[in-house]
N, C-alpha and C positions, 0 to 999 in steps of 0.2 A: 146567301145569308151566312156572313159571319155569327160564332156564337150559336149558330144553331140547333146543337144538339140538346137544347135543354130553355124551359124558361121562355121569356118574348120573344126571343129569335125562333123556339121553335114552335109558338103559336104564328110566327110571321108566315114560318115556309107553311106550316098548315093552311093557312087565309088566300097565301097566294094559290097554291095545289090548286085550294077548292075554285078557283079562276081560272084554273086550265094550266099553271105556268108549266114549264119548268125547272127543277130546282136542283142548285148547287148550296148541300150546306156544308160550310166548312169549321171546323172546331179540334180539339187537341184530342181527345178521346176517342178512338175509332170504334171503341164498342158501342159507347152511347149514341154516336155518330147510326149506326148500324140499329140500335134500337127503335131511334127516332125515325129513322129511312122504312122502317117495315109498318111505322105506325103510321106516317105523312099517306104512305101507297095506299093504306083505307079508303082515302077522301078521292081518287081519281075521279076525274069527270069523264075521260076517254083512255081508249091503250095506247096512246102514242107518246101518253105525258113518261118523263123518268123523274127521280131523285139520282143524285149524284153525291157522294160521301168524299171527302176529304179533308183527312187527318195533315193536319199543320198549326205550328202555332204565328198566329197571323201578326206577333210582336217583336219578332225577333230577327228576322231575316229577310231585311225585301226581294233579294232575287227569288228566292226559295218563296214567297209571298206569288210574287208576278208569273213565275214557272207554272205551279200548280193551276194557277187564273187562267194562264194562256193554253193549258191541257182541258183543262172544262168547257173553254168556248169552242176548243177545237173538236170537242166531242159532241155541245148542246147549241152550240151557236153565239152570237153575238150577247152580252149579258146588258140586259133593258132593263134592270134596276138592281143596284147593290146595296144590300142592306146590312151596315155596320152595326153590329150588336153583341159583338163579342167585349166583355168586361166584368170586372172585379171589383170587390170593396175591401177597405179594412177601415176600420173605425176605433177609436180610442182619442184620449187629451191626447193634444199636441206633444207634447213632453214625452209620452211614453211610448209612441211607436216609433218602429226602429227607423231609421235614416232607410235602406235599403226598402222598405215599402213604399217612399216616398218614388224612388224610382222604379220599382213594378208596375206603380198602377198607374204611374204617365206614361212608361211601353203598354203595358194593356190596354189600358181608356183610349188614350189616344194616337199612338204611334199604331194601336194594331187595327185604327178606323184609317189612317195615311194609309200606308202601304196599300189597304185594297184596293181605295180608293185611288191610290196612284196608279196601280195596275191594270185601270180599266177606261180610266179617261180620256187616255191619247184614241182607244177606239171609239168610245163613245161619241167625241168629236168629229170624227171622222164619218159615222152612221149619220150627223145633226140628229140627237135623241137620245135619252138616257134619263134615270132616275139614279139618284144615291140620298142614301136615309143615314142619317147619324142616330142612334140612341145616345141620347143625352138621360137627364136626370131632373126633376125639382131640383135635387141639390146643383144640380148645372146653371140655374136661376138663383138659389137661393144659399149663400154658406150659413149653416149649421152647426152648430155644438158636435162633434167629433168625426166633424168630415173633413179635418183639416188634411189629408192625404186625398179623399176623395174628390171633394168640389172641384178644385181645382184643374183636374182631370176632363171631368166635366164641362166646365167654363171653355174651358179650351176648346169645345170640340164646336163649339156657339161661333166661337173665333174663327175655325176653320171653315165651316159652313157660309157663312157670310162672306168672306171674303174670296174664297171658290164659287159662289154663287154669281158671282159679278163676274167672274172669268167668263166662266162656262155659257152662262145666260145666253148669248147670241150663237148657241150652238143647239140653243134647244134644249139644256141639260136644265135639268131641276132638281135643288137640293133638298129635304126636309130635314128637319132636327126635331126629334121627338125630345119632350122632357115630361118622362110617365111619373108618376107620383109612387108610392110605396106599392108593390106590386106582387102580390102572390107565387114567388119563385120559389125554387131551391137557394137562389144567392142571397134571396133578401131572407129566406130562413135561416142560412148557416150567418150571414151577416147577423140576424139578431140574438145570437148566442152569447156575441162580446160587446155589443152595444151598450154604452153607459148610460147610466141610468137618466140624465138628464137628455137624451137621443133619443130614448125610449119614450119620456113622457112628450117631446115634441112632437115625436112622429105620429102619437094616439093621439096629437089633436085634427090628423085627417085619415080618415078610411082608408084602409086595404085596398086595390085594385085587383080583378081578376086579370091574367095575364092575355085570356082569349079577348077581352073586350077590352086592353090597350094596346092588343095586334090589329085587331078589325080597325079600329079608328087610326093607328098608325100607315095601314096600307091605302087607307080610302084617301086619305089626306097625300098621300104620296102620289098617288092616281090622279089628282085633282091638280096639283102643283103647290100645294101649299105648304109656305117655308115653315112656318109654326104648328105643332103638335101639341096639344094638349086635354089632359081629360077632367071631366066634371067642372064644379063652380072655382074650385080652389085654381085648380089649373091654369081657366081660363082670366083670374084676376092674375096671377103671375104673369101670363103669358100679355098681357097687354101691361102692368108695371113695368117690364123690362123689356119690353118692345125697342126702344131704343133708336138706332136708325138702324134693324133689323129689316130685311125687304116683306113688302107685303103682295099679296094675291090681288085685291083685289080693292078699289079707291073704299068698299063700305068697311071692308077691314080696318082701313087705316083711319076714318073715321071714327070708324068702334074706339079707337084708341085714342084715340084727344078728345072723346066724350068723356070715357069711363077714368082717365089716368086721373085723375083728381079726388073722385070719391073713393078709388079701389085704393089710392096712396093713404087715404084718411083711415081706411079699413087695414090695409097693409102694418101700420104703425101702431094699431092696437096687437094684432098679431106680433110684432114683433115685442112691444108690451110684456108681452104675454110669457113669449120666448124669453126675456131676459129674467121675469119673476122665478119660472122655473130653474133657470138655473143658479140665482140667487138663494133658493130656496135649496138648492142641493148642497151648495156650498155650507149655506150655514146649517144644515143636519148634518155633516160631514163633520164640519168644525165642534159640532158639540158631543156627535159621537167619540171623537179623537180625544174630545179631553176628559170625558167620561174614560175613557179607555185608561189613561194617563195619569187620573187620583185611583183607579182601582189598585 
């Protein structure tokens, strides 16, 4: 579990723990890294399972990426599912974040889900068997009022999943892409510190998720084979609007989704409505506060 040390990746390694696996999580912090290791070992089901901690940053260095992967399997064994969950936000208008964010959170989001993912699929092919999970985002379905650095990120990793999915498939390998919705972390609390105001009122028009019950559905859905991840009603109308020719599980899945793509579009477009008033409406408070400002 990339990302580990904090947040959904560390409810992932928890959910799997409590299934007996065992876990490699990897993240940049080796203390946090060490903290989460002593709390995951709570949940043992037997004394044969381990945690395994390593400190790397999974964006920056493929060899250095593939080395440490190939130390882990030589210590735990072959690795039967990779869970990419390492990632970052920065939020702000377009205009005002710096140019160099733009290229942090494409190596984060997405170069640091490549790399592990590269490092593990020449074996996994070779076993015929394997899992790898992408965290994605809502915003990975959906661009947003000041996720102009973020989505994008995101989208891409929709992109990689899909078209890796098709590789892999007759090798037995199965992809998921989770896209959790606003989610109870550390990242989404320190992300909403700077979050503009017109972000903020979008995001309140859907619920919090806890992060234990978008790992539990995240893990089940991977166990099962299913390419799409999504949680509650909001989720699952996304998840079948941008279905797309995204691969499906199962002919009722795909069904589901040339029933529902019509009414959820009709519904989709209020929402998005909705989305534009708000930010309409920030504009023009803005505009009348500034010229308030301007005769004083």
């Amino acid at each position: 579990v990339t990302g580990g040390s904090s947040g959904i990746g560390k409810c992932i390694a928890i959910e799997c723990y409590k299934q007996g696996a065992f876990i490699t999580l990897i993240a940049r912090d080796e203390n946090k890294l060490l903290q989460t290791k002593k709390e995951i070992e709570q949940y043992s089901v037997n004394d044969k399972q381990v945690v395994l901690c390593i400190s790397v940053d999974v964006s920056k260095d493929y060899e250095q990426v593939e080395n440490v992967l190939k130390q882990a399997q030589e210590k735990l064994g072959p690795v039967d599912m990779l869970v990419n969950c390492a990632g970052t936000s920065v939020t702000g208008k377009f205009e005002d974040i710096e140019v160099n964010s733009f290229e942090r959170l494409m190596a984060v989001n997405y170069l640091g889900s490549v790399y592990p993912s590269r490092a593990v699929i020449a074996t996994m092919k070779e076993r015929r068997m394997g899992r790898i999970v992408f965290v994605s985002s809502q915003a990975g379905q959906l661009g947003l009022f000041g996720y102009t650095a973020y989505s994008p990120t995101k989208f891409a990793l929709r992109g990689l999943a899909e078209a890796l999915q098709m590789e892999v498939k007759p090798y037995n390998i199965y992809i998921t892409v989770a896209y959790p919705p606003d989610t109870d972390t550390p990242g989404f609390a320190e992300e909403s510190k700077t979050k503009p105001l017109e972000t903020k009122l979008i995001s309140e028009t859907s619920s919090v998720c806890q992060a234990e019950q978008v790992a539990r559905v995240i893990v089940k859905d991977a166990i099962v084979r299913n390419f799409n991840f999504s949680v509650g009603s909001d989720g699952y109308m996304l998840s079948i609007l941008t279905s797309g020719m995204s691969p499906v599980t199962s002919i009722t899945e795909g069904l589901q989704q040339v029933v529902c793509m019509g009414i959820f579009r009709i519904v989709g477009l209020f929402y998005l409505g909705s989305f534009d008033s708000i930010v309409r409406r920030c504009m023009m408070q803005r505009e009348k506060s500034e010229s308030a400002d301007k005769n004083e």
